[in-house]
N, C-alpha and C positions, 0 to 999 in steps of 0.2 A: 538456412533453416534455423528456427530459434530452439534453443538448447535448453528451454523451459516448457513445463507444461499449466495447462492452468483449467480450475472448473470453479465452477460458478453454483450459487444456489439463491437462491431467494424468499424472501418475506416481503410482507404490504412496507413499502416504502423504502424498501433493505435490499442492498445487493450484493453478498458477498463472492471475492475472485479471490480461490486460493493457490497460490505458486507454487510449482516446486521448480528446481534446477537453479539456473543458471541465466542471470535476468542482465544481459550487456549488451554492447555493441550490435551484436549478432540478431537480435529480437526486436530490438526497439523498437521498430514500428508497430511489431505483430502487439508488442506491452499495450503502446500508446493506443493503437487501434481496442485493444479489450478494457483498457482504462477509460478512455472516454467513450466507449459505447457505452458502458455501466453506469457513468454520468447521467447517460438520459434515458435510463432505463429507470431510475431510483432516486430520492433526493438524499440518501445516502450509502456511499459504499464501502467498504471495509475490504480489506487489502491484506490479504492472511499471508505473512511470509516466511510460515513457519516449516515451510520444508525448501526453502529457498540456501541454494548455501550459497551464492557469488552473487554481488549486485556493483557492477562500477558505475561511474558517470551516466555512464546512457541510461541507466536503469532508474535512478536517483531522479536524471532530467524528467523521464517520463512521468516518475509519480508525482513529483513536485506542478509540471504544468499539469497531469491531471488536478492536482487539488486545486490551483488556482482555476482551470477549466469549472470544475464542482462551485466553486463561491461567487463566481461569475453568473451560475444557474439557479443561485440558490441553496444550494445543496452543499455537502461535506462529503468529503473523503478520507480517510482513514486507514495506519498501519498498524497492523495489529502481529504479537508470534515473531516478531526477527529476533534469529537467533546468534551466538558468536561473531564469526567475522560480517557478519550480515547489520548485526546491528552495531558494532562497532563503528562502523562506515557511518550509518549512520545518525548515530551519535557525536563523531568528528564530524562531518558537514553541521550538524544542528538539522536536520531534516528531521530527527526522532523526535525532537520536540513539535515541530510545524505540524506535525501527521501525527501525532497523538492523538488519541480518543480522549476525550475531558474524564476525567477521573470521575466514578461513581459512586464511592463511598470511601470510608477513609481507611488510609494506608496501614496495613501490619507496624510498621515502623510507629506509625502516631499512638498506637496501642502500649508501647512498653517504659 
């Protein structure tokens, strides 16, 4: 049984899955299964992992083959909200960059 929960909502061309718990070993299929069903549900989806506290490998593997899944269809995938040791992870992999959402305006930082 997967030790995360996940709910969905949507807009015209938009599908957002937001996580909570615990996204590893233990889920993986159930992840990959609601990742790429969102794929062809949307030509974009968004990957809220902001009530996510644990993501190892398995968790990593599934978003990353969704995203390539998404670019394959057209479409994008997106991680949005990971917090502490969440996005630590990754950030060390470099997955935080690959699953970025393209910046929409400019950064607080370029302000001062």
């Amino acid at each position: 049984m997967a030790r995360f929960e996940a709910t969905t909502s949507t807009a015209p061309g938009r599908f957002v899955l937001a996580l909570a718990g615990e996204c590893d070993l233990e889920g993986r299929d159930r992840l990959s299964e609601l990742l790429l069903g969102a794929i062809d549900r949307a030509d974009l989806v968004v990957v809220d992992l902001e009530a996510v506290t644990f993501v190892d490998s398995s968790g990593i593997h599934a978003l990353v083959t969704a995203h390539h899944a998404a670019k394959r269809a057209g479409g994008r995938l997106h991680v949005v909200n990971a917090r502490g040791p969440v996005a630590t992870v990754l950030e060390i992999t470099g997955v935080a960059q690959l699953l970025a959402p393209p910046e929409t305006g400019p950064r607080e930082a370029d302000h001062g």
